[in-house]
C-alpha positions in Angstrom: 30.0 2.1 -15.0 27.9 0.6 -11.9 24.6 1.9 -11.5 23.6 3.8 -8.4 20.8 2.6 -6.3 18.7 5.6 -6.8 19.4 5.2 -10.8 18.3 1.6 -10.7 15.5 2.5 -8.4 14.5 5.3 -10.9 14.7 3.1 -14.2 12.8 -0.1 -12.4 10.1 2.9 -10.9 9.7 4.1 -14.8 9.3 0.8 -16.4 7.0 -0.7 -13.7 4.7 2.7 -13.9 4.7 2.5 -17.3 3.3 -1.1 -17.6 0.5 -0.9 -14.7 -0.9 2.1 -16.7 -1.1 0.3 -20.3 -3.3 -2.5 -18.5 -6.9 -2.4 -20.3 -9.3 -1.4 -18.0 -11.5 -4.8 -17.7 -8.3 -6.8 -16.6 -8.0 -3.9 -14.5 -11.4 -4.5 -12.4 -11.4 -8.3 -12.6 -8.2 -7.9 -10.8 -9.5 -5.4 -8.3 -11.4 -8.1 -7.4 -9.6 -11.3 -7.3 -7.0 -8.8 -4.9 -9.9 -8.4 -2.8 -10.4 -12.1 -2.3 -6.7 -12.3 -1.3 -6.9 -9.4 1.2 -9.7 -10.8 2.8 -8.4 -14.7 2.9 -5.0 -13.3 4.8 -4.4 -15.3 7.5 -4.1 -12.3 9.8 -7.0 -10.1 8.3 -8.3 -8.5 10.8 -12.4 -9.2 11.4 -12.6 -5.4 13.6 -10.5 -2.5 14.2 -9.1 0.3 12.0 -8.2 -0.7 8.4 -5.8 1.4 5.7 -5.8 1.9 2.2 -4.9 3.9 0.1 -6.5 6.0 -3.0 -5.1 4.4 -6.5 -3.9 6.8 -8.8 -1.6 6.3 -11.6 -2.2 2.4 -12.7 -2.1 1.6 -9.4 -4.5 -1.3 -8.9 -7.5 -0.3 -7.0 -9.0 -1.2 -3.2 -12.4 -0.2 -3.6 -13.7 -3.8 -3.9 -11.8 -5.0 -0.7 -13.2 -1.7 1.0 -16.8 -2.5 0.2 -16.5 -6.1 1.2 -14.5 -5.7 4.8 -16.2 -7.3 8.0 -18.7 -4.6 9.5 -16.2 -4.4 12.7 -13.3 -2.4 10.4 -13.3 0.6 10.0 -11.6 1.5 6.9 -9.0 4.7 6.8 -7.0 6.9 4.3 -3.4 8.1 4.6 -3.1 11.3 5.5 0.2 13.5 4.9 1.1 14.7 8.2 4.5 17.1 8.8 7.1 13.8 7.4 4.9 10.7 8.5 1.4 9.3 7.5 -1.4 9.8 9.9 -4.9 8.1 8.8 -8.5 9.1 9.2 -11.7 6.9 8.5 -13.8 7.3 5.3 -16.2 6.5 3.8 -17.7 7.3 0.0 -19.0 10.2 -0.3 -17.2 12.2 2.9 -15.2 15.0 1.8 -11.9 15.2 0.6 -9.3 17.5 0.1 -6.1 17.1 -2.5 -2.6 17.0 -0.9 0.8 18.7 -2.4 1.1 15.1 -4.5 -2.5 15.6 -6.0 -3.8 12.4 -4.0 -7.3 12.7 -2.4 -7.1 12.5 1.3 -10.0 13.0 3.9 -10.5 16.5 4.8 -9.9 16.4 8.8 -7.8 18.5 11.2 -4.7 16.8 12.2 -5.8 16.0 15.7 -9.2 13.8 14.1 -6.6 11.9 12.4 -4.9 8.4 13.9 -1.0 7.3 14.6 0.4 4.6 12.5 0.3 2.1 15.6 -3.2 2.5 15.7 -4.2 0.6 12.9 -4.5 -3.1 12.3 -3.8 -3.7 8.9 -2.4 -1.4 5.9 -2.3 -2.2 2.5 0.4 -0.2 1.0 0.8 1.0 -3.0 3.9 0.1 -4.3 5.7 0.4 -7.6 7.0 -2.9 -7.2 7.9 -5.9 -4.9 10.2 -9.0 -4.5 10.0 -12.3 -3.4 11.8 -11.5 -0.3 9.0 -8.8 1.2 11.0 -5.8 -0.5 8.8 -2.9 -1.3 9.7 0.0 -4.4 7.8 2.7 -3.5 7.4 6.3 -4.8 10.5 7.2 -3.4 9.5 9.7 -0.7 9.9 7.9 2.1 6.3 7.9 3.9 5.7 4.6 4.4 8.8 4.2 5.5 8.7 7.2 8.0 5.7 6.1 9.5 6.4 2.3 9.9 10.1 2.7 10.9 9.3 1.7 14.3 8.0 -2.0 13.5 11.6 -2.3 11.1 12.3 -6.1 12.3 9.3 -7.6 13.5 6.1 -8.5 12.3 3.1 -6.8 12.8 0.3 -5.6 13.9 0.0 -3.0 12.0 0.5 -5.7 9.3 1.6 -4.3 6.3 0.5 -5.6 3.1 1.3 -4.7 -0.5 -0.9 -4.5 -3.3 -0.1 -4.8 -7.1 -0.5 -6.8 -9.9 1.4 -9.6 -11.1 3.3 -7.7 -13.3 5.1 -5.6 -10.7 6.8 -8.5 -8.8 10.6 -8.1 -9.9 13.4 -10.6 -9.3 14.8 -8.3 -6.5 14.1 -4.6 -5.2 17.3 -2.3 -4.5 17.0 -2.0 -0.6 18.5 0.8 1.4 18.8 0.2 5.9 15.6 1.9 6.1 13.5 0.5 4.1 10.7 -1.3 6.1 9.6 -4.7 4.4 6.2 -6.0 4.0 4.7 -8.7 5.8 2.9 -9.7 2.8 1.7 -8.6 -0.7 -1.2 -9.6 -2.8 -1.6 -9.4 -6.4 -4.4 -10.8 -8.8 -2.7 -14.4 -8.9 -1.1 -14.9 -5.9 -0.5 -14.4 -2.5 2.8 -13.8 -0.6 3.9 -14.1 2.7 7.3 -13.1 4.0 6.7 -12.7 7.8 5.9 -16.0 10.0 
């Protein structure tokens, strides 16, 4: 019996989850901060304008480094959930947050402080995993997606980048028509670009 693309989705999103989170913790930060060399070697990293990250939970591998180290001239936002698509607001350590139905951290602003999708420069996306052609697994709900549906094609700005380790590259993502690629993706030990 053939697999479904959710089921091979779902077993690839276990495994993947699974082996982020049994990474020790020093590999963990030395990794952080190799990733934030790459990010900020990118041949289109941006040296002013809004910036997006993201808040790592669950293994993910974390930004902080790359956010303390960006070029005075960015200013560096969150994700925020807004009715089915991302919005972002700017933060910095130590301005309040709130927790959103997923129990992720976001900044605590009212909708209209926040900023559209096409408003920032670059944003490095979480992922579960990533292939060699630029396809992203993510969570599964869809925000990224949502939010970046209108750049489905082309190359950015906003560039989107994905961030992982090494061990979450996989020989090939199940893909779906609206699935929005990434125009790169930067791990510990390499960086890869799939948009020229």
């Amino acid at each position: 019996m053939t697999q479904s693309r959710d089921e091979r989705c779902s077993l690839m999103r276990a495994a993947l989850r699974q082996a982020r989170r049994e990474l020790p913790a020093p590999r963990r930060i030395a990794a952080a901060e190799r990733l934030a060399d790459r990010l900020l070697a990118l041949p289109f990293a941006p040296a002013e304008g809004y910036v997006a990250g993201y808040w790592a939970m669950d293994g993910e591998i974390g930004l902080h480094a790359w956010q303390l180290r960006l070029p005075p001239g960015c200013i560096y936002c969150l994700p925020v959930l807004h009715d089915r698509t991302l919005r972002f607001a700017p933060w910095r350590p130590g301005d309040p947050l709130v927790t959103n139905r997923y129990g992720i951290p976001e900044p605590d602003l009212e909708p209209s402080s926040t900023l559209d999708a096409d408003r920032m420069s670059l944003v490095v996306l979480p992922l579960v995993g990533f292939d060699r052609s630029g396809n992203r697994l993510g969570m599964g709900g869809g925000w990224y997606d949502r939010s970046f549906a209108y750049r489905s094609g082309r190359a950015g700005p906003p560039w989107l980048v994905g961030a992982a380790f090494d061990l979450q590259q996989v020989d090939q993502v199940p893909v779906a028509e609206w699935d929005v690629g990434l125009d790169a993706a930067c791990t510990e030990g390499a960086t890869h670009l799939f948009q020229e």
